[in-house]
C-alpha positions, 0 to 999 in steps of 0.5 A: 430335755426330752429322753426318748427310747428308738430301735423296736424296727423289723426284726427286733419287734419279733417275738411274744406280744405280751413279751414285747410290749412289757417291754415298754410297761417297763420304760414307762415305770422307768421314767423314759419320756416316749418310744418311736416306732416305724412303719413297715408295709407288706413284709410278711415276717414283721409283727406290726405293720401299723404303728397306730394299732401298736401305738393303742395297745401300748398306750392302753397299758401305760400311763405316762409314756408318749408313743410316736410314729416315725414315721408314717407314710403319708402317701399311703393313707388317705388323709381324712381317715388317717386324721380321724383315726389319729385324733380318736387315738389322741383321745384314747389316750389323753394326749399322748401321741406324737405323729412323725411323717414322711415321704417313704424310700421303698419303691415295692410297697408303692408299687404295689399300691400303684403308686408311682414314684413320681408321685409320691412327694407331692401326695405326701405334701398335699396329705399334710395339709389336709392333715392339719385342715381336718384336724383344724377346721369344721369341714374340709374340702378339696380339690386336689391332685389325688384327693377331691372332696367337699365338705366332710366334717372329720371327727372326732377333735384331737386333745392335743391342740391344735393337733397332736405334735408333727415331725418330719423325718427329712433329709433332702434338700426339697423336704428340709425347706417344706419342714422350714415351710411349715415350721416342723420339727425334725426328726433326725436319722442315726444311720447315715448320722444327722451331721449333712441334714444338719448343715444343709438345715442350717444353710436354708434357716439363713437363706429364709431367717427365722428361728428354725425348729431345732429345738423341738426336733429330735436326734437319736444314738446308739447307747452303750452303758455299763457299770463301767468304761469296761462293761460298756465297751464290751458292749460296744464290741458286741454292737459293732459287729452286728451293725455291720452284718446289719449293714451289708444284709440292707445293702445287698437288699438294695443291690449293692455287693455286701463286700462294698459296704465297708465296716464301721470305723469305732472311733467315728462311730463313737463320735458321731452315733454313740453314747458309750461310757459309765453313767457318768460318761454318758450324761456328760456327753448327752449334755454336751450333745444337745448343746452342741445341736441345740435340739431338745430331745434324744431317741436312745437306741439301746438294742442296737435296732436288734441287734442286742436283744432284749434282755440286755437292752432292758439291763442298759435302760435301767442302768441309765435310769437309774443313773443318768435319767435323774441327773439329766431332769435335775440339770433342767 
């Protein structure tokens, strides 16, 4: 069982440098198996718009942690510099790195790269497969839509074998089949929560057969930990409002009047996004949740994507430390 830490996106990466990366020096020391970061383009208030540069400075300070992307765009990039720089990463730091990719869903950052959005699901499918020849191959050549080349020898060769582990944010129909195609893990959305991607997931692996690859694909919560059932539903209290101002500020980007967006329901979101409860409480229905799904691994999102802070989200991270994370690793 893999534990994971999420929810250092847009404005909750604000702040001193040295202050956000002890952050994850801490999760190291700690004992948690990795943190995820996302890629944000061309927003002129968010610190880190590279994961992979986040990702070398973070990996250089810690000694076990793994960092993955989720995810990187991969219409963005050009293939053969994206999987160089990769690979020189995963030799960086020993094998550490996991590559989460997708399609992307905001139309301004192509737009200002000139792509146009009827483009961008096949250069992220044509992307991947050069990926994987690049990393895999002596030289790769291609003749493709967006991208034609002979023989360039990509290097250096990833410590990962045969290439650092992939996963697929999807959520579609159209990229839930290439991730069955390709046999790639999942990595599954919190906000909406997993349940519809799952249905559908389920419903093609029976169209196709097979085994799928849920057990090496990865869903995330909120989790809300206290001392107590009373701590952490102060907790949650505190949570829910903020998710929901969260909500309407994100929608009214979208261009939806923020009095559409109605507010959370809390028993809803207890069962279908949260963790909450003791220490106790919150193993119990980490393993009841992975058992339920049959998915391996848990991206626990303790600042509420921001709207925690810090301070309080490192006092639940070492709470759960201390608490839960040992007697999840001895249940195996």
């Amino acid at each position: 069982m893999r534990i994971d830490l999420a929810g250092w996106t847009r404005e909750a990466t604000a702040g001193d440098p040295r202050d956000f990366l002890a952050l994850f020096e801490a999760a190291d020391r700690m004992g948690f198996d990795g943190v995820w970061f996302s890629e944000f383009r061309f927003r002129r208030a968010l610190p880190y718009p590279s994961t992979l540069l986040l990702a070398a400075a973070l990996l250089a300070r810690t000694e076990r942690l793994r960092v993955g992307t989720s995810v990187l765009v991969l219409a963005l990039h050009h293939p053969l510099l994206l999987a160089e720089e990769i690979a020189q990463l995963d030799r960086q730091c020993g094998g550490r790195l996991d590559i989460g990719i997708g399609r992307g869903t905001d139309p301004e950052t192509f737009r200002a790269l000139g792509i146009g959005p009827e483009e961008v699901r096949e250069r992220f499918e044509e992307a991947h497969g050069l990926l994987v020849r690049a990393w895999t191959q002596p030289a790769v050549t291609a003749r493709g839509r967006f991208w034609s080349f002979e023989g360039v020898p990509v290097g250096p060769e990833p410590v990962q074998r045969p290439h650092p582990p992939l996963h697929v944010a999807a959520a579609s129909r159209g990229t839930l089949e290439f991730a069955l195609r390709h046999d790639l893990p999942l990595l599954l959305s919190l906000e909406p929560p997993e349940g519809r991607q799952l249905a559908l997931y389920r419903t093609l692996l029976a169209e196709r057969g097979g085994e799928g690859a849920l057990g090496r694909s990865s869903l995330a919560r909120y989790v809300c930990i206290g001392r107590d059932a009373a701590e952490a539903r102060a907790r949650l209290e505190r949570l829910l409002p903020g998710l929901d101002r969260r909500r309407r500020h994100f929608a009214a980007l979208r261009g939806t009047p923020p009095d559409a967006v109605p507010p959370a329901d809390p028993a809803r979101f207890l069962r279908e996004q949260a963790i909450c409860g003791d220490p106790e409480a919150c193993h119990a229905q980490i393993r009841a949740l992975l058992a339920g799904t049959g998915i391996g691994a848990l991206r626990c999102v303790f600042n509420g994507n921001g709207v925690l802070d810090d301070g309080e989200a490192l006092a639940g991270m070492a709470l759960f430390a201390r608490e839960v994370l040992p007697a999840l690793r001895k249940a195996g």
